[in-house]
NUMIVEX-580043 format. One record per residue (C-alpha): residue number from 1; residue in one letter; x, y, z. Coordinates in steps of 0.001 Angstrom, whole numbers. Example, Ala and Ser with C-alpha at 12.3 -4.5 7.8 and 13.67 -1.06 7.14 Angstrom:
2
(node 1,'A',(12300,-4500,7800)),
(node 2,'S',(13670,-1060,7140)),
***
This chain:
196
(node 1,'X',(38227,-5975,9924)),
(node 2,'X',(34517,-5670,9699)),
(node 3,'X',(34177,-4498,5805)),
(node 4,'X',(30179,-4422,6396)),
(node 5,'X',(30746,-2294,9228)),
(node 6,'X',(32756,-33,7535)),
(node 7,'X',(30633,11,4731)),
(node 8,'X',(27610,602,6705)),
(node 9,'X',(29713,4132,8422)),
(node 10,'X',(30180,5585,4796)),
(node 11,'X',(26312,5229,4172)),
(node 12,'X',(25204,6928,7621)),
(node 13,'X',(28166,9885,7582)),
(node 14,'X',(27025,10555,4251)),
(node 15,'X',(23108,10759,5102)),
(node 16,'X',(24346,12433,8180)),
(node 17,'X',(25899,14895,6662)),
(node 18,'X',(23415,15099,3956)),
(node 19,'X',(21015,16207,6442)),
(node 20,'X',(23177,18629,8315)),
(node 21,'X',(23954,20574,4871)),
(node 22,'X',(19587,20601,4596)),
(node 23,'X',(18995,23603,6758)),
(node 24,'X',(22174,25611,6309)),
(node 25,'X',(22139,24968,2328)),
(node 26,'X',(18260,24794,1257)),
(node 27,'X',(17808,28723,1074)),
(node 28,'X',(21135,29594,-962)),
(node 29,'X',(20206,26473,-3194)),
(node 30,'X',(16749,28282,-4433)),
(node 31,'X',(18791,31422,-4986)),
(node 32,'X',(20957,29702,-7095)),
(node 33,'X',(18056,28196,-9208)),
(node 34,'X',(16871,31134,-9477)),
(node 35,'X',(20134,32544,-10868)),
(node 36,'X',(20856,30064,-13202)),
(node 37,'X',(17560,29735,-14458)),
(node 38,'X',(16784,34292,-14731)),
(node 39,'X',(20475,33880,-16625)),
(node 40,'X',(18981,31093,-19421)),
(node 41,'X',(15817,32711,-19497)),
(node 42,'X',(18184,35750,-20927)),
(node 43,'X',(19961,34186,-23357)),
(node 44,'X',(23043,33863,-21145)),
(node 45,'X',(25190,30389,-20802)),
(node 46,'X',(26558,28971,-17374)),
(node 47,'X',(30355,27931,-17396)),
(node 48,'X',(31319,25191,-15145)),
(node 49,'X',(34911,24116,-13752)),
(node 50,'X',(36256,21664,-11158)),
(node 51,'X',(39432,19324,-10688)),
(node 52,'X',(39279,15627,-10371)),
(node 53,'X',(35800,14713,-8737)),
(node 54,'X',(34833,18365,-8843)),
(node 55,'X',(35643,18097,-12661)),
(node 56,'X',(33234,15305,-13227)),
(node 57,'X',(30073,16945,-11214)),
(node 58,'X',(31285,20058,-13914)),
(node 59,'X',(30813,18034,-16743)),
(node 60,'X',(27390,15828,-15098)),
(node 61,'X',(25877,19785,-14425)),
(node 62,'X',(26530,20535,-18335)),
(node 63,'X',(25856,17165,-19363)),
(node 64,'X',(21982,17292,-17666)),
(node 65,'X',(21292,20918,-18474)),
(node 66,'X',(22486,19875,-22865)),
(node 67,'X',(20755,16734,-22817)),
(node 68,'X',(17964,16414,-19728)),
(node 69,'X',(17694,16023,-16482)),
(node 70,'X',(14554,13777,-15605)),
(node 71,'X',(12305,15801,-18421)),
(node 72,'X',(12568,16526,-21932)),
(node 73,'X',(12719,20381,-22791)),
(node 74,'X',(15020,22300,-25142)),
(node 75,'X',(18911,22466,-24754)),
(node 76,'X',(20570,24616,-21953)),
(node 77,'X',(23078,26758,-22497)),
(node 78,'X',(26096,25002,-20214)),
(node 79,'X',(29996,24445,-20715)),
(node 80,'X',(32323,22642,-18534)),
(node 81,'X',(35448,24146,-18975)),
(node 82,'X',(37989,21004,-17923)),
(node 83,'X',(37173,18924,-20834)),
(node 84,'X',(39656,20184,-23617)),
(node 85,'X',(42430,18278,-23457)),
(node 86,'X',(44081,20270,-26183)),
(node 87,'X',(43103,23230,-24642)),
(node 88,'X',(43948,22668,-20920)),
(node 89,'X',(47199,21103,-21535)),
(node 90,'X',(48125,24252,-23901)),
(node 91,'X',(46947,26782,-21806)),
(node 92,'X',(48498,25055,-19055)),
(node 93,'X',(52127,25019,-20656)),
(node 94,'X',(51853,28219,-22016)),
(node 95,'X',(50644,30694,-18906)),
(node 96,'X',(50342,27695,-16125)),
(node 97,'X',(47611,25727,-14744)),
(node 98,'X',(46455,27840,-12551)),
(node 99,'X',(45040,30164,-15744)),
(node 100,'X',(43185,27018,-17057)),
(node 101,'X',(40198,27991,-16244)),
(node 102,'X',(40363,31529,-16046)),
(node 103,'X',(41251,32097,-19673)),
(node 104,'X',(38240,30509,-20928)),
(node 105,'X',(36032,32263,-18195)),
(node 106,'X',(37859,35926,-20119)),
(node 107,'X',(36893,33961,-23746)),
(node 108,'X',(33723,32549,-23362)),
(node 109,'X',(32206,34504,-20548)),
(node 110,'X',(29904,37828,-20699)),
(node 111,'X',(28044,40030,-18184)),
(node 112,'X',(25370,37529,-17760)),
(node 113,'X',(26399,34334,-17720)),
(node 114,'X',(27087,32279,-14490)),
(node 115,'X',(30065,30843,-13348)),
(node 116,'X',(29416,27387,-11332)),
(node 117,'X',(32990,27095,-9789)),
(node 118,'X',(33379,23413,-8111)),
(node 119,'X',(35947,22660,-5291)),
(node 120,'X',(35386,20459,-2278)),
(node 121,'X',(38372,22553,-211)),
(node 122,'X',(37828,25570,-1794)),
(node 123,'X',(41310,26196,-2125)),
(node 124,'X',(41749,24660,-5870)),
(node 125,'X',(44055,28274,-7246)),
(node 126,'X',(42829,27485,-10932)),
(node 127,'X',(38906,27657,-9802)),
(node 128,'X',(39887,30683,-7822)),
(node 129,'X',(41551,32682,-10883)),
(node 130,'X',(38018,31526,-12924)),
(node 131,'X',(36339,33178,-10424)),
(node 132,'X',(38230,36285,-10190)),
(node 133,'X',(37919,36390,-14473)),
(node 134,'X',(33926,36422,-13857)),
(node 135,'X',(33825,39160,-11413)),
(node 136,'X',(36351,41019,-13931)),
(node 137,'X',(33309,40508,-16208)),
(node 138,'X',(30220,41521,-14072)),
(node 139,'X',(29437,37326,-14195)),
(node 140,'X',(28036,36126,-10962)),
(node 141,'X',(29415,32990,-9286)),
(node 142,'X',(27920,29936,-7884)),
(node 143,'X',(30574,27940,-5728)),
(node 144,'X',(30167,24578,-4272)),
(node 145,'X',(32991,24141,-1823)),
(node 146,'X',(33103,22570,1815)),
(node 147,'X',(34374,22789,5690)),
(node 148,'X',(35463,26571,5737)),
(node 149,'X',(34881,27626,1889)),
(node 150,'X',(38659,28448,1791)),
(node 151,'X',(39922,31083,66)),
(node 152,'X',(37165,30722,-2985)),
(node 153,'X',(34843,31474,-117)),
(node 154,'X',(36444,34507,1213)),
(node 155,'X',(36647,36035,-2634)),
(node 156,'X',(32993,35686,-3435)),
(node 157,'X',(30790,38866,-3358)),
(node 158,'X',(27743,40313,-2506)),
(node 159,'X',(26370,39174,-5995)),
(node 160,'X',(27687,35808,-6003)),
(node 161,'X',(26525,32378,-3859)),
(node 162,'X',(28045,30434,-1815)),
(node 163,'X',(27102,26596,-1245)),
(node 164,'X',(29245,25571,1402)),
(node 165,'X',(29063,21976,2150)),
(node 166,'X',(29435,21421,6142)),
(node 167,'X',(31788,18805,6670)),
(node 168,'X',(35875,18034,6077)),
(node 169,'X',(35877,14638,4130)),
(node 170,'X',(36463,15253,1057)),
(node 171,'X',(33812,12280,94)),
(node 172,'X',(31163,13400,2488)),
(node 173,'X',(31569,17125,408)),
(node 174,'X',(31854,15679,-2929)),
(node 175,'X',(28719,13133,-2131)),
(node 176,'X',(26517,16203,-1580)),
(node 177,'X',(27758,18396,-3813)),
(node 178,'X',(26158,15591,-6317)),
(node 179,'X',(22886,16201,-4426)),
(node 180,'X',(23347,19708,-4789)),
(node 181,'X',(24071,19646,-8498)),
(node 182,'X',(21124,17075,-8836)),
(node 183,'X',(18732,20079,-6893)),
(node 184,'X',(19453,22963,-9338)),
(node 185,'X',(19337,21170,-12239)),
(node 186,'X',(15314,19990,-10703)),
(node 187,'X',(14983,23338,-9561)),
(node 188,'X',(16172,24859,-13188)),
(node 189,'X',(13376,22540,-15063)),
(node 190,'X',(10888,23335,-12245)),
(node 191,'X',(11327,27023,-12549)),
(node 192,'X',(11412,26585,-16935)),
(node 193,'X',(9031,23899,-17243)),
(node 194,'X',(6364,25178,-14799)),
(node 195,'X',(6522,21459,-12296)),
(node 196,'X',(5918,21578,-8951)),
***
C-alpha cells in the first residue's frame, strides 16, 4: 500500500470538492452572514447543534463568535446546544434523544434568533426536531448538510438557508463545512467590524 498516495487523494478530493461547493455555495453563504449578523445587530442570539463532528464545528461556531475569530470585538451572542452533559443525557432519558435539541431550541429560542443546525447527511432526527422547534418560533434556520440535504433539506422554508455541501463522503462534507463555518464567522466580523 502506497500510504503517501493515499494521503495525497484525501488532500486533492478535499480541494476538489472544496472548489466544486465555491460556485453553488458562495451566494447562500453571504445570505447567511447577513442573517446572522442583521440577528446580533438586534439583540438576538444564534443556537447551534450537531452530532459527533457536526457537534464540534457547533461548539468551534460558538466558540469564535464568544471569544474571536481572527479580530478582537465584543462577545457574540452564540450557544451550542450539545454541550450539557447533564442536560442532554436528561432530556434524552426523559422524552428521547431525538428531543435533545429541540427542547432547548423551545427554551432558549425567540422570534429572532437563528438556528445554525449542523448535519453532514442531513438526516440526523434530533437536528431535524430543532429545526422544526425554530420554525414553531418564527426563528430562521441556517443548515449545513451535504449530497442531497436529506430530509433537513426538504423541511427548510422560504425564510430559512440551505448550505448544501456537494459531495457524499462524509469527510469531504464535514472538511468544508469547517470552511464554511470559518466564512461566516469572517463574513460576521466583516459585516460588524466594517473590514473588507
Amino acid at each position: 500500500m502506497d500510504l503517501i498516495a493515499r494521503v495525497s487523494r484525501h488532500f486533492e478530493e478535499s480541494a476538489q470538492t472544496q472548489l466544486n461547493a465555491v460556485e453553488l455555495l458562495a451566494a447562500p453563504i453571504a445570505a447567511a452572514i447577513e442573517t446572522l449578523t442583521q440577528c446580533l445587530l438586534n439583540g438576538g442570539k444564534i443556537l447551534a447543534c450537531g452530532n459527533g463532528g457536526s457537534a464540534a464545528d457547533a461548539q468551534r461556531f460558538a466558540a469564535r463568535l464568544i471569544g474571536r475569530f481572527e479580530a478582537d470585538r465584543q462577545e457574540l451572542a452564540a450557544i451550542a446546544l450539545n454541550t450539557d452533559g447533564a442536560l442532554l443525557s436528561a432530556v434524552g432519558a426523559e422524552f428521547g434523544f431525538p428531543q435533545i435539541f429541540a427542547r432547548q431550541v423551545r427554551a432558549f429560542g425567540h422570534a429572532g434568533d437563528v438556528l445554525l443546525a449542523i448535519s453532514a447527511t442531513g438526516e440526523a432526527a434530533n437536528v431535524a426536531e430543532a429545526i422544526l422547534a425554530a420554525q414553531e418560533h418564527d426563528m430562521p434556520v441556517v443548515a449545513l448538510t451535504g449530497g442531497h440535504g436529506g430530509q433537513i433539506g426538504e423541511m427548510l422554508g422560504d425564510n430559512d438557508i440551505h448550505l448544501c455541501v456537494p459531495a457524499d463522503r462524509p469527510a469531504r462534507i464535514q472538511e468544508t463545512h469547517l470552511l464554511v463555518i470559518h466564512c461566516l464567522c469572517d463574513g460576521i466580523d466583516a459585516l460588524l467590524l466594517g473590514v473588507e
